[in-house]
Backbone of each chain as ProteinMPNN parsed JSONL, in Angstrom:
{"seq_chain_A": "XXXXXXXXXXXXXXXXXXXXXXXXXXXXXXXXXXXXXXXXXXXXXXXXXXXXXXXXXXXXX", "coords_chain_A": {"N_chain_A": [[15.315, -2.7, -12.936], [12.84, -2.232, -10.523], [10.993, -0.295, -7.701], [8.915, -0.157, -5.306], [6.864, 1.202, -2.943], [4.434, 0.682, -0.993], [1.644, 0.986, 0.766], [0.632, -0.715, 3.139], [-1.44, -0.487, 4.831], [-3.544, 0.05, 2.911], [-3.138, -1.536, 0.916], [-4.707, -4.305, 1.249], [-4.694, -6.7, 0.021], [-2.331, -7.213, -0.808], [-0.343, -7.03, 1.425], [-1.215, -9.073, 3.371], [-0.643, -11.176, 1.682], [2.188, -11.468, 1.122], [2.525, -11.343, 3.838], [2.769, -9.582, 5.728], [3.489, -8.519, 8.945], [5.171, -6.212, 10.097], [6.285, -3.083, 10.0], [8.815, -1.353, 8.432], [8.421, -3.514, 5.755], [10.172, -5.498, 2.952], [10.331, -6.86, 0.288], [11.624, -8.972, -2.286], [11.475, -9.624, -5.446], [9.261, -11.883, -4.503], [10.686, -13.805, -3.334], [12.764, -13.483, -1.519], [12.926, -11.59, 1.567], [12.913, -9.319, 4.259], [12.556, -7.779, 7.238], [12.668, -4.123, 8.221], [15.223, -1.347, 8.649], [17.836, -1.499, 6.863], [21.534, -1.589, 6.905], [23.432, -0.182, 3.845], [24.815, -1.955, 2.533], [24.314, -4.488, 3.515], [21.967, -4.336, 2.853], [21.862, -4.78, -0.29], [23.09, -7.062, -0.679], [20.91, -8.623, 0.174], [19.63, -7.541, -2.383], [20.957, -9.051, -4.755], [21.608, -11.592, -3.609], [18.273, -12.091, -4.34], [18.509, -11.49, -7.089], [20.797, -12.899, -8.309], [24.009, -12.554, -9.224], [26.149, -11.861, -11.65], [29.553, -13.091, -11.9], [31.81, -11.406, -10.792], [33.616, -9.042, -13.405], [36.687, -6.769, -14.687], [35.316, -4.557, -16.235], [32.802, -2.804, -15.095], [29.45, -1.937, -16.235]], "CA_chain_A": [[14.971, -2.732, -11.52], [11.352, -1.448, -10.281], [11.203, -0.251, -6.798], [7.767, 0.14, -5.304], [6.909, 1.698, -1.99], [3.547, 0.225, -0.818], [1.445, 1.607, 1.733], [0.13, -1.851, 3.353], [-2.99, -0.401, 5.256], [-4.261, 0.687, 1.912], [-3.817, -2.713, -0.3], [-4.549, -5.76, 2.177], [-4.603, -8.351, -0.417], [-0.948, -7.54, -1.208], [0.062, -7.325, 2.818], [-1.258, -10.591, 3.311], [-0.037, -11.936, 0.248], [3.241, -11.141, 1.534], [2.304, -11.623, 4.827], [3.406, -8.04, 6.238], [2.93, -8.112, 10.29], [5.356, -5.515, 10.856], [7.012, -2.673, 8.619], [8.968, -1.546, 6.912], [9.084, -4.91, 5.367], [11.146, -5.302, 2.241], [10.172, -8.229, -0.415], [12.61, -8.726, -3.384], [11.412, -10.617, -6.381], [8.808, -12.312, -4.152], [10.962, -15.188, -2.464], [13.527, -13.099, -0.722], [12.19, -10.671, 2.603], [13.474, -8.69, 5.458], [11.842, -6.581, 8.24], [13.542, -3.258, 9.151], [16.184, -0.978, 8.161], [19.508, -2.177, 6.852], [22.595, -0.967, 5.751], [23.423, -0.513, 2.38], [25.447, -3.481, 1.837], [23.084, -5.869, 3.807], [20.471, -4.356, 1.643], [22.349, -4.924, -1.595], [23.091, -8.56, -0.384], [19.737, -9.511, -0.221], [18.844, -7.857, -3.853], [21.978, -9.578, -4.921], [20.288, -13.007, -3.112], [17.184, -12.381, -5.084], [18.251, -11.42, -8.56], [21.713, -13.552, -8.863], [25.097, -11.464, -9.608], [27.05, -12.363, -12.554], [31.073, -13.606, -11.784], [32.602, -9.659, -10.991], [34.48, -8.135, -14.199], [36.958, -5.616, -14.347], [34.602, -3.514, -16.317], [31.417, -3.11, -15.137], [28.253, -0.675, -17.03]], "C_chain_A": [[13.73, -1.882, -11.274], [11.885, -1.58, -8.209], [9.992, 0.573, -6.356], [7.943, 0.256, -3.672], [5.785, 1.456, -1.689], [3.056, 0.492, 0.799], [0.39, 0.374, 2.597], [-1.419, -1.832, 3.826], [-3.926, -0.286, 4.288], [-4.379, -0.582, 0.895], [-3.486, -4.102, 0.758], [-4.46, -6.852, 1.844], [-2.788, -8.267, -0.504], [0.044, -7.833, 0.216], [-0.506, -8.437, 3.39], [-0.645, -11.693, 2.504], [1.577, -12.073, 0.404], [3.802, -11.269, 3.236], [3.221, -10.103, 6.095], [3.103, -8.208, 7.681], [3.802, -6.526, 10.869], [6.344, -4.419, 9.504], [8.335, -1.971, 8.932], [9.41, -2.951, 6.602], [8.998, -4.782, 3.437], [11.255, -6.505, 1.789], [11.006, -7.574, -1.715], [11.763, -9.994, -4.13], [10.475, -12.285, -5.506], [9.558, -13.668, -3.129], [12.153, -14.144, -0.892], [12.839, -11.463, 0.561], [12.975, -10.546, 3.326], [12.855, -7.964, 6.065], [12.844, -5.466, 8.705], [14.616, -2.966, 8.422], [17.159, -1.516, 8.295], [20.27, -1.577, 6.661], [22.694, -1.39, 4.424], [24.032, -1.768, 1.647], [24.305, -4.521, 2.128], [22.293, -5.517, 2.686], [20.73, -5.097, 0.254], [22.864, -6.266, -1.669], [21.766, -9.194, -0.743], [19.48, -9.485, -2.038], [20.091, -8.737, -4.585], [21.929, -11.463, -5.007], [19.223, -13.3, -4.475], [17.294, -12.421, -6.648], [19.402, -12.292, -9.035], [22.427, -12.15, -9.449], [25.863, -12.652, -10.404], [28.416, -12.415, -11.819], [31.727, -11.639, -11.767], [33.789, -9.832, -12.46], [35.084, -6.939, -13.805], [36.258, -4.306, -15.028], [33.303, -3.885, -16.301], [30.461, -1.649, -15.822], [28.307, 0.369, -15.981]], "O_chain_A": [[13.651, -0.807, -11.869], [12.62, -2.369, -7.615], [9.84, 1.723, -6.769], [8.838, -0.346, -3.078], [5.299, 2.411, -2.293], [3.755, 0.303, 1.794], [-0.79, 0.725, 2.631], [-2.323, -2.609, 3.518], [-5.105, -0.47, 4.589], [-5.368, -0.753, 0.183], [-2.425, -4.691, 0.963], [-4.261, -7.849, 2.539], [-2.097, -9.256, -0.259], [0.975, -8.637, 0.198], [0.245, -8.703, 4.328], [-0.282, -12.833, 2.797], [2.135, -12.898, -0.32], [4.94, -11.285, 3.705], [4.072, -10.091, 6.985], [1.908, -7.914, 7.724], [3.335, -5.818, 11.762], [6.88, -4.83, 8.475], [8.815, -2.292, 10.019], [10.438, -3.487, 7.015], [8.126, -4.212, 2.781], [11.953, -7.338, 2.367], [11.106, -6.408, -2.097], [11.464, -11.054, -3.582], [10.829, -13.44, -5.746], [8.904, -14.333, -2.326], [12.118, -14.285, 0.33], [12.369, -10.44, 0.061], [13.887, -11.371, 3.387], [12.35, -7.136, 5.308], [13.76, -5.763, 9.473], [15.122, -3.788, 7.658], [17.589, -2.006, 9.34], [19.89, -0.586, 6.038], [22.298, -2.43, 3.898], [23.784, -2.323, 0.577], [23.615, -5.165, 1.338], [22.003, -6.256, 1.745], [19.921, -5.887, -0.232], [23.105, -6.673, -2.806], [21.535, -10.012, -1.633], [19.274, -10.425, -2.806], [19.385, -9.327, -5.403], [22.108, -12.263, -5.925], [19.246, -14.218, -5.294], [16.555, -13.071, -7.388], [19.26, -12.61, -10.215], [21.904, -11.134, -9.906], [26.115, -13.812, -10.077], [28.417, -11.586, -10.909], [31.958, -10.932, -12.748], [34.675, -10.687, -12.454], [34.602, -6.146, -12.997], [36.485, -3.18, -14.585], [32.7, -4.734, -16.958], [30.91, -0.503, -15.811], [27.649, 1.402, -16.105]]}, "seq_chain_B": "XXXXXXXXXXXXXXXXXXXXXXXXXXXXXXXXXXXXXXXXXXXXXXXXXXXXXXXXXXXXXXXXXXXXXXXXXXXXXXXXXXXXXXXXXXXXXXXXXXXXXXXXXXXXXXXXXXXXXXXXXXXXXXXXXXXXXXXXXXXXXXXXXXXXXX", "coords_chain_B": {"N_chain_B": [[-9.188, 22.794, 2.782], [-5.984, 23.11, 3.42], [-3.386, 21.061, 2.647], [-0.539, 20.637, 3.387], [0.931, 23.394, 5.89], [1.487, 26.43, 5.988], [4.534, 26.989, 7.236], [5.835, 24.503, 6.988], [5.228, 23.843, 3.948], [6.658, 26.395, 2.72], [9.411, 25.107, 3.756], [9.749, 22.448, 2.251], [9.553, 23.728, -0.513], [11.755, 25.179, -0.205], [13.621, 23.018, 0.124], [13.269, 22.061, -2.503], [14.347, 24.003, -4.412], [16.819, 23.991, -3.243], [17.88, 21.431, -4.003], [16.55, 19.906, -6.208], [17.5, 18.543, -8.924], [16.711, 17.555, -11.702], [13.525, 18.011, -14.228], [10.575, 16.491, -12.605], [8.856, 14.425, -12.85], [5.537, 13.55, -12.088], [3.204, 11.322, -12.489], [0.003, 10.367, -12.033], [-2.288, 7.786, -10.86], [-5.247, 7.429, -10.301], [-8.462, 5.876, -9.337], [-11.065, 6.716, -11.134], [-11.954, 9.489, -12.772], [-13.676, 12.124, -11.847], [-17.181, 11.748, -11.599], [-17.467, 9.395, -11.725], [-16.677, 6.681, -10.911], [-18.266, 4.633, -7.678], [-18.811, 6.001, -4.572], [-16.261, 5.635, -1.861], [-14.098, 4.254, 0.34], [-11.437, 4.113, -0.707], [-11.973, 5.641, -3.125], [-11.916, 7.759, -1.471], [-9.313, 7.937, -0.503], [-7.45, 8.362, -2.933], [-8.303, 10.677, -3.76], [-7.923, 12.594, -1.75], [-4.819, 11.835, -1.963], [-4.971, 12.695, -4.367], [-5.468, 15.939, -4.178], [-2.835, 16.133, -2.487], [-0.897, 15.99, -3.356], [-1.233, 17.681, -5.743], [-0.548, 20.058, -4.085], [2.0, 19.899, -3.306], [3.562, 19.645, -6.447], [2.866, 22.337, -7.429], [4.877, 23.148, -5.863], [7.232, 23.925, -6.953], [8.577, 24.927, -10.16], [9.966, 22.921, -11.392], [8.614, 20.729, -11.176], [5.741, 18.575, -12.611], [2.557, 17.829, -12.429], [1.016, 14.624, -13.325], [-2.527, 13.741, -13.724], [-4.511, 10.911, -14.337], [-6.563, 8.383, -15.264], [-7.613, 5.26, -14.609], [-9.806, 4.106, -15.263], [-10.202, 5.278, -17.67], [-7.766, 5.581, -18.793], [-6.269, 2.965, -19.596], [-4.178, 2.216, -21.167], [-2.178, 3.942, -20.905], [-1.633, 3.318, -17.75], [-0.164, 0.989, -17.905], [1.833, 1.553, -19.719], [2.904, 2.79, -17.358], [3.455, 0.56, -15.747], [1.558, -0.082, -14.101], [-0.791, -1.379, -11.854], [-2.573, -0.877, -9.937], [-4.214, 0.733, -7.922], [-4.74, 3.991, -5.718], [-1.778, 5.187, -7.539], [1.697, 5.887, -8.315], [3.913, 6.87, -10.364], [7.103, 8.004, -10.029], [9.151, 10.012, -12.154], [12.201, 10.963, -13.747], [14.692, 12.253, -15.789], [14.685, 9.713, -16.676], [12.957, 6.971, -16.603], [12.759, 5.53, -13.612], [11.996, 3.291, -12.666], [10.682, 4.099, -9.79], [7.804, 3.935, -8.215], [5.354, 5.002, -6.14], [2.411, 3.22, -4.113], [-0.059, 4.346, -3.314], [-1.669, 6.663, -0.344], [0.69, 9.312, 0.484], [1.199, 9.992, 3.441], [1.451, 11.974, 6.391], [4.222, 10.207, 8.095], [5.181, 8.888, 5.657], [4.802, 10.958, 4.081], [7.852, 12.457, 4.015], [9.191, 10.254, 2.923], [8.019, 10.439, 0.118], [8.873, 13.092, -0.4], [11.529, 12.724, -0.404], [11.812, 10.902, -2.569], [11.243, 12.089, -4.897], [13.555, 13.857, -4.981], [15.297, 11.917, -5.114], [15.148, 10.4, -7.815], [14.963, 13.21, -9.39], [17.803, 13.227, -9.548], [20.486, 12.507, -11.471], [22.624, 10.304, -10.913], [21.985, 7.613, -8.303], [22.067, 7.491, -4.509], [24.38, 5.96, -3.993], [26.897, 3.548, -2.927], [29.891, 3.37, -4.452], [30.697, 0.496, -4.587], [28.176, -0.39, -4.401], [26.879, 0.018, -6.699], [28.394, -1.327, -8.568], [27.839, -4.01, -8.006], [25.003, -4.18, -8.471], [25.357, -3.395, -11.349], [25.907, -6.086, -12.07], [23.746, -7.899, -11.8], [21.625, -10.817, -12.362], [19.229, -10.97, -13.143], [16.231, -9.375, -13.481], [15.046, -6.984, -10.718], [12.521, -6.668, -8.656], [11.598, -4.19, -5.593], [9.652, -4.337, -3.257], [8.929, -2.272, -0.808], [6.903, -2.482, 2.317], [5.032, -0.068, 4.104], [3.428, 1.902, 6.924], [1.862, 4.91, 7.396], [2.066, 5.64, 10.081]], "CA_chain_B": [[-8.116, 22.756, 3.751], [-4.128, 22.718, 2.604], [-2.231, 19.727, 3.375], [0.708, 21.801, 4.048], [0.667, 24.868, 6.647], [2.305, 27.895, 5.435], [5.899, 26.957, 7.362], [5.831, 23.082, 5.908], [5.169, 24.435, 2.441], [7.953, 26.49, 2.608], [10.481, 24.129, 4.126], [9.556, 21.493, 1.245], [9.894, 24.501, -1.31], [13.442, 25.539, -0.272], [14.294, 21.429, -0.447], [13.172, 21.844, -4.256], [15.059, 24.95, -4.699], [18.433, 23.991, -3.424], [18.278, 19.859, -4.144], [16.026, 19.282, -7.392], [18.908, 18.363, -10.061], [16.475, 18.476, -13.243], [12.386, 18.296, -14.116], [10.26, 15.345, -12.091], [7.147, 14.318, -13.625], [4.493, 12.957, -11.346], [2.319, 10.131, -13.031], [-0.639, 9.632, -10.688], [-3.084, 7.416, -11.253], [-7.085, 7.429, -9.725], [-9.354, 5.003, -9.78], [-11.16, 7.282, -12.318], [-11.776, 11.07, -12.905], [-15.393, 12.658, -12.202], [-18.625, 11.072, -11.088], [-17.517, 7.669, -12.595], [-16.711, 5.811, -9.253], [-19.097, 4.655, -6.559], [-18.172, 6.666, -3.571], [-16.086, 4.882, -1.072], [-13.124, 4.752, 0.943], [-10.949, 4.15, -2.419], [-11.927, 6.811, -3.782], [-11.73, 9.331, -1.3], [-7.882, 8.229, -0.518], [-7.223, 8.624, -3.752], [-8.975, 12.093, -3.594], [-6.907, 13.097, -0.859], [-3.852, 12.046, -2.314], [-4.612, 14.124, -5.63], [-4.914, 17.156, -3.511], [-1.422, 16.351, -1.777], [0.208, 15.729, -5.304], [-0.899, 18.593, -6.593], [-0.017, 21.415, -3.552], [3.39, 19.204, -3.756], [3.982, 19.659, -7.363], [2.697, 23.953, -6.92], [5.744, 24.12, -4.88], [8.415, 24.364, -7.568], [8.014, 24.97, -11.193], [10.233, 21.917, -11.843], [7.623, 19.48, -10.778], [5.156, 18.591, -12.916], [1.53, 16.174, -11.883], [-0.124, 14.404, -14.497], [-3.507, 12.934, -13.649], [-4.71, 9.722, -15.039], [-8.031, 7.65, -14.682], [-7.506, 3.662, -14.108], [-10.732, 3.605, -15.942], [-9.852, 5.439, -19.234], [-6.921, 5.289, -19.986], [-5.457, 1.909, -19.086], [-2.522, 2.095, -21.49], [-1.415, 4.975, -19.622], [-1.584, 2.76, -17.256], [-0.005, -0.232, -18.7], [2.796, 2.216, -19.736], [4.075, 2.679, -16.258], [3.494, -0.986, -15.084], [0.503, 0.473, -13.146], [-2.013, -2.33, -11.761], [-3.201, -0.721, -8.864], [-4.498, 2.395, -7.193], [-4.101, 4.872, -6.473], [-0.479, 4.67, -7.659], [2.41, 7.457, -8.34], [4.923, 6.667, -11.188], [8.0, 9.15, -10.228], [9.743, 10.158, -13.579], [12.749, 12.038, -13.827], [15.119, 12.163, -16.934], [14.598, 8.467, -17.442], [11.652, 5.934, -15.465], [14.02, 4.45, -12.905], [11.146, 1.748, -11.835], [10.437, 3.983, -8.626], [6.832, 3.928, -7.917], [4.712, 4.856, -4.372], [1.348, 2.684, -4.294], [-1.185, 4.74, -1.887], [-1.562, 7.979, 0.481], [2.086, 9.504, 1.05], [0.762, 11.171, 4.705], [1.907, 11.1, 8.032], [5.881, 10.065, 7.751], [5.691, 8.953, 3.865], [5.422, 12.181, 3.148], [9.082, 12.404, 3.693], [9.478, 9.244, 1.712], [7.661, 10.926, -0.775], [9.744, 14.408, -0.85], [12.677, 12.16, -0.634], [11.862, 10.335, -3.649], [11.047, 13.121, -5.52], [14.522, 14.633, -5.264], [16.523, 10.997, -5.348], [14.85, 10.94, -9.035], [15.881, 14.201, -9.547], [19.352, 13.322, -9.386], [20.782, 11.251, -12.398], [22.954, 9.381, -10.418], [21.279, 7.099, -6.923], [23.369, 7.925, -3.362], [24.542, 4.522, -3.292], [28.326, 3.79, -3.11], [30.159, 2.531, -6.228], [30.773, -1.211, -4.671], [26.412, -1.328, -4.685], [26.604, 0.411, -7.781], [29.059, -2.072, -9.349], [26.416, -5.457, -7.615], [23.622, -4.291, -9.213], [25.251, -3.531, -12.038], [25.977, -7.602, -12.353], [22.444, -8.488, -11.502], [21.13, -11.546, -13.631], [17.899, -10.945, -13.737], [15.518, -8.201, -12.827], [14.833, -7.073, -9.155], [11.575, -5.531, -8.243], [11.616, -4.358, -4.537], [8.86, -3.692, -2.729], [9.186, -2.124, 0.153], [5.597, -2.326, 2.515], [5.162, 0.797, 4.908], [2.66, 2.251, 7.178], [1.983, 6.146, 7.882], [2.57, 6.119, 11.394]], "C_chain_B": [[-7.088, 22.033, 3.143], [-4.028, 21.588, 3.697], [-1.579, 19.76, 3.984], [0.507, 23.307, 4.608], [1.961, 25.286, 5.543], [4.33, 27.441, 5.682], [6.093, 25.518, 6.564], [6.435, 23.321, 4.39], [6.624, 25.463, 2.165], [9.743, 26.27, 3.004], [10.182, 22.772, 2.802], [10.15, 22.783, -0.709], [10.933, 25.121, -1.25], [14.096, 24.314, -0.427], [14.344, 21.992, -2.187], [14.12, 22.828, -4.641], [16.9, 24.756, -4.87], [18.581, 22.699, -3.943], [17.437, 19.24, -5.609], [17.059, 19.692, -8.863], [18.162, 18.343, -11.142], [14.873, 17.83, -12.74], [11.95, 17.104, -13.489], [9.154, 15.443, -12.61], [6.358, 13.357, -12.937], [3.435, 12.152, -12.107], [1.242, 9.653, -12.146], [-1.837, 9.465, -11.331], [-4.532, 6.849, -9.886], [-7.714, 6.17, -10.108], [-10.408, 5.238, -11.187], [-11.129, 8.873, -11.85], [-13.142, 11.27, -13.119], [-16.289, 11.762, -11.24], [-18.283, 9.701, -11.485], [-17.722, 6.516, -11.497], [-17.634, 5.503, -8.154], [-18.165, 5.502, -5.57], [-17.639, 5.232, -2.658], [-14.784, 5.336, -0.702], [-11.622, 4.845, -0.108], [-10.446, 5.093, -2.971], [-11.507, 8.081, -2.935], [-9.905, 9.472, -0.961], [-7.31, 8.365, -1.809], [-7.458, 10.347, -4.248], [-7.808, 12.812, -3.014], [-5.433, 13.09, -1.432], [-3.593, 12.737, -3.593], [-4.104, 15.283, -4.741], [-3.607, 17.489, -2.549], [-0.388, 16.917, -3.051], [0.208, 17.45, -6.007], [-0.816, 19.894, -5.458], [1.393, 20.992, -3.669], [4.199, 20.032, -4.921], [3.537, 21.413, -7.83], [4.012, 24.297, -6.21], [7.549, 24.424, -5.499], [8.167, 24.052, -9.473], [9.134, 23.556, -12.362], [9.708, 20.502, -11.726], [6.378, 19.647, -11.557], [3.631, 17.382, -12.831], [0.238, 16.443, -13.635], [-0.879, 13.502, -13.486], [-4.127, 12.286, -14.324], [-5.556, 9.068, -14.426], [-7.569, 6.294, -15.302], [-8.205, 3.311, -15.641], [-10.75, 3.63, -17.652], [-9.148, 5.788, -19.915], [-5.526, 4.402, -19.257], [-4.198, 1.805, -19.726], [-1.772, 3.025, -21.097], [-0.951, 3.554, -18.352], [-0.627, 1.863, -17.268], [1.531, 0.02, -18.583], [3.56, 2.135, -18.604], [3.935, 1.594, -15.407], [2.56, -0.781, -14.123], [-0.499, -0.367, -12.917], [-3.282, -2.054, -10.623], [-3.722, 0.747, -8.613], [-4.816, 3.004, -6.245], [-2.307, 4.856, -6.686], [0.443, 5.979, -8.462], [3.573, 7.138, -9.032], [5.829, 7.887, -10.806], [8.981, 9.326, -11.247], [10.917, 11.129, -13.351], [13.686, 11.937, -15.312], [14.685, 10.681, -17.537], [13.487, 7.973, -16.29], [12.562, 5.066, -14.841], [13.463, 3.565, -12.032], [10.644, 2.438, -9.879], [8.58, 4.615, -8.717], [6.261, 3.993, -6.477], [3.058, 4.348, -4.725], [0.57, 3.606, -2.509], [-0.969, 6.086, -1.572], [0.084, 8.395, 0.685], [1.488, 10.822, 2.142], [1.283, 10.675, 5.808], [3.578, 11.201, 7.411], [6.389, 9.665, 6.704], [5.545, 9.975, 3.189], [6.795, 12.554, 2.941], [9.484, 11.298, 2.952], [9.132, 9.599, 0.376], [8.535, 12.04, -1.489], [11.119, 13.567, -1.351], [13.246, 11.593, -2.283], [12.045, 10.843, -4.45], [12.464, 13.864, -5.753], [15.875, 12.97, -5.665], [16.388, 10.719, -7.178], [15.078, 12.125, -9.983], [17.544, 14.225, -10.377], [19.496, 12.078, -10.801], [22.165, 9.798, -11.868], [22.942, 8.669, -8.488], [22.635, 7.704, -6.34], [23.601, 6.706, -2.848], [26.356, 4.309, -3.65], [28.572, 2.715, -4.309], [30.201, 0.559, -5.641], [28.959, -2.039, -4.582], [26.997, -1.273, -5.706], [27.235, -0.91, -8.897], [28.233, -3.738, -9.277], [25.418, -4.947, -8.636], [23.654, -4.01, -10.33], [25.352, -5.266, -13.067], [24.9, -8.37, -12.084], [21.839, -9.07, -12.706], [20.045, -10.936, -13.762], [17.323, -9.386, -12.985], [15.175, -8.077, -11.29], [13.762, -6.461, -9.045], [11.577, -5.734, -6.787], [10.625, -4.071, -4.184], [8.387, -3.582, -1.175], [7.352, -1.173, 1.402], [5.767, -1.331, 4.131], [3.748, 1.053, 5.73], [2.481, 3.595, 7.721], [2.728, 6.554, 9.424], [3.648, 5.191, 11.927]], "O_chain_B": [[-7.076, 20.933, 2.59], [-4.359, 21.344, 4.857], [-1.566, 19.193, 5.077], [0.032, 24.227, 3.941], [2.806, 24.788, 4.798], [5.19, 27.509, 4.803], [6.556, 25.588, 5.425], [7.532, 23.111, 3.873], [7.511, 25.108, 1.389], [10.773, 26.883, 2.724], [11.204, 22.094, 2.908], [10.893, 22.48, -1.642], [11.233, 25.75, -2.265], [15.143, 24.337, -1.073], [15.353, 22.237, -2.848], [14.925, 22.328, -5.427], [17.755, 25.031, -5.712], [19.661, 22.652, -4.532], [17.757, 18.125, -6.021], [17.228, 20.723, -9.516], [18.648, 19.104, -11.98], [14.654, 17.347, -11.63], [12.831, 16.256, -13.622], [8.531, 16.486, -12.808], [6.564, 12.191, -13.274], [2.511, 12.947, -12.276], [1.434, 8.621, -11.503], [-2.434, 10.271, -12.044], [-4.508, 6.081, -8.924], [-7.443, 5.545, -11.133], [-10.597, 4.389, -12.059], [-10.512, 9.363, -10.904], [-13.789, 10.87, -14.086], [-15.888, 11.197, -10.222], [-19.222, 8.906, -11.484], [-18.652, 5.729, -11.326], [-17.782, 6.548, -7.519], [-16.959, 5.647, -5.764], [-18.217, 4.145, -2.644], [-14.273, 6.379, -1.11], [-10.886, 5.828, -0.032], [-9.307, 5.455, -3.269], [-10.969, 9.1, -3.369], [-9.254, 10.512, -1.058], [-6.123, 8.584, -1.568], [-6.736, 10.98, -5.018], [-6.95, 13.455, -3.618], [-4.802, 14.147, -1.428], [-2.525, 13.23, -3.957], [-2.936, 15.608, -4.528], [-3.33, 18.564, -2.018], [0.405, 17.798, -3.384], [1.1, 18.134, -6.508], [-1.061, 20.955, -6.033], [2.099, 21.844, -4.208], [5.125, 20.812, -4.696], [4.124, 21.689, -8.876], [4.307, 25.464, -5.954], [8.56, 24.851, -4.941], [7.629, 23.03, -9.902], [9.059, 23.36, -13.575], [10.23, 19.445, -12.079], [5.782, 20.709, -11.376], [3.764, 16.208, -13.174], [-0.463, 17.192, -14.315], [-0.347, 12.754, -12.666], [-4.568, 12.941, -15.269], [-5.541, 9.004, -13.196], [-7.169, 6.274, -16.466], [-7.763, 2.727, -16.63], [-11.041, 2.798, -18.512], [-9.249, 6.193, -21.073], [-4.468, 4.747, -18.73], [-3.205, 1.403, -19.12], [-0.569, 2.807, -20.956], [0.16, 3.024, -18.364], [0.0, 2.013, -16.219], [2.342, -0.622, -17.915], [4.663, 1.587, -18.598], [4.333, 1.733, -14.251], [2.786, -1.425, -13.099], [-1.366, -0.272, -13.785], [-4.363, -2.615, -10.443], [-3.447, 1.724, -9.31], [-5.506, 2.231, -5.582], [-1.663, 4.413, -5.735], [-0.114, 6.876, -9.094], [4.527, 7.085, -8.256], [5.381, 8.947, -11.242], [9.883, 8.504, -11.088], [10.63, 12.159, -12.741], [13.005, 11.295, -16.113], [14.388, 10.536, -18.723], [13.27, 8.597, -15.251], [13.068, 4.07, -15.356], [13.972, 3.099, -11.013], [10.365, 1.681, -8.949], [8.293, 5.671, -9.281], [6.62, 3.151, -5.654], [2.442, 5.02, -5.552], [0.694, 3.463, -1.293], [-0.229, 6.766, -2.283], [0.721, 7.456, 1.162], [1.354, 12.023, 1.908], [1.526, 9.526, 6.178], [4.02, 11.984, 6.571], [7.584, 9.798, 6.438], [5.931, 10.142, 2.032], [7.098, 12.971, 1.823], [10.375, 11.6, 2.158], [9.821, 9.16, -0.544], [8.867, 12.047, -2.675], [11.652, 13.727, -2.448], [14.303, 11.705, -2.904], [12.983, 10.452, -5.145], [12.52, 14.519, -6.794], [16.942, 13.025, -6.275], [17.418, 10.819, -7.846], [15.341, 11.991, -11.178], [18.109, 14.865, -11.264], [18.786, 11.094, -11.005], [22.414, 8.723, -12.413], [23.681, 9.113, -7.609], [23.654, 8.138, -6.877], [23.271, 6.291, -1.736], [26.917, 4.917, -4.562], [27.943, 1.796, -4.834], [29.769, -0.38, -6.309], [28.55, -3.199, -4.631], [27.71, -2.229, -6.01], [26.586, -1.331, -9.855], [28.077, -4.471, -10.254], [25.207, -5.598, -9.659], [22.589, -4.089, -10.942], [25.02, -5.511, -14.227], [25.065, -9.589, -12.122], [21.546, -8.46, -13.735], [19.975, -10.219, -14.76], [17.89, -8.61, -12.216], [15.034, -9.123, -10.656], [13.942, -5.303, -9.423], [11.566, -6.884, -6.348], [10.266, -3.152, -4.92], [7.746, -4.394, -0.508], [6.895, -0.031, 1.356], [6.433, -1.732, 5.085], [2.805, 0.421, 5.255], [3.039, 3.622, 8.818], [3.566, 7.397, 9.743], [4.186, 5.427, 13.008]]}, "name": "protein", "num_of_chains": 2, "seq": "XXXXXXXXXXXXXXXXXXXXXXXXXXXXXXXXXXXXXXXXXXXXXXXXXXXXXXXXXXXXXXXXXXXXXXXXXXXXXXXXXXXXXXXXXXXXXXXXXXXXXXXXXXXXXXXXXXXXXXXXXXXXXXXXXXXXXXXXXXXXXXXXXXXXXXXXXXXXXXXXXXXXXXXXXXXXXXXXXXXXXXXXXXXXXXXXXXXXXXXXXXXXXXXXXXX"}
């Protein structure tokens, strides 16, 4: 997992590229986005969304 | 002229004191180092954010800032998945993929301190039913989360 914190005024090709109008906005693995603080579950839904979750086990790493 | 007044500086230096769980190693990378660069706006936020980095990393002897030039020495670079700049690999026992791309001023400076101590810590403040999602995550996630100072 990489988790990058991007300061949009400062790289405009990537806030276009992404199409940033308002922040904090919050791209996962390029297809999946959200504007604005979430809770931790919502949050962990989306990356969840974006990266695919294996079938739950009873032991997980 | 400091970044941090006198009270700042030591409200960020009692954080490190009571909340930094082991060493953080600052990775920050410049466009280059010296006369190399045309002058421009680039460069001088990059400027600026050296001189944050390093009264920052002055304010507890478990913080350590390495500086790194874009220009010469790209596998540095390379190393911490670094394409851009100026850009701030945060390291703590292991590289846990968290990176800040740009100035941390204005209200990312607390995103910044923040970071700095969630790295710190060997295990995130996320509750075990994330912890147990992301440990079932097919594929890789990179987030990137786009901010603005004010």
């Amino acid at each position: 997992m990489r988790a990058d914190v991007v300061e949009a005024s400062e790289f405009p090709d990537l806030a276009e590229h992404y199409a940033v109008y308002a922040v904090p906005k919050i791209v996962i693995n390029e297809a999946t986005e959200f504007v604005g603080a979430q809770p931790e579950a919502a949050f962990v839904g989306y990356v969840a969304q974006a990266a695919g979750v294996q079938e739950a086990s009873p032991t997980s790493e | 002229m400091a970044f941090l007044n006198d009270q700042d500086a030591a409200f960020v230096r009692k954080r490190f004191e009571d909340e930094l769980a082991s060493d953080v190693t600052l990775e920050f990378f410049t466009p280059s180092i010296g006369g190399l660069t045309l002058p421009g706006q680039d460069a001088e936020i990059a400027e600026y954010t050296r001189k944050i980095l390093t009264e920052v990393a002055a304010l507890s002897p478990r913080l350590t800032l390495n500086v790194h030039s874009m220009a010469t020495e790209p596998e540095a670079a390379q190393r911490f998945g670094i394409a851009r700049t100026p850009a701030l690999a945060l390291i703590g026992a292991a590289d846990y993929g968290v990176r800040f791309y740009g100035m941390p001023a204005g209200y990312e400076f607390a995103t910044l301190l923040e970071l700095i101590l969630d790295v710190s810590k060997a295990q995130p403040p996320l509750s075990e039913t994330t912890k147990a999602t992301l440990g079932r995550l097919k594929d890789e996630a990179h987030i990137q989360v786009f901010v603005t100072p004010t």
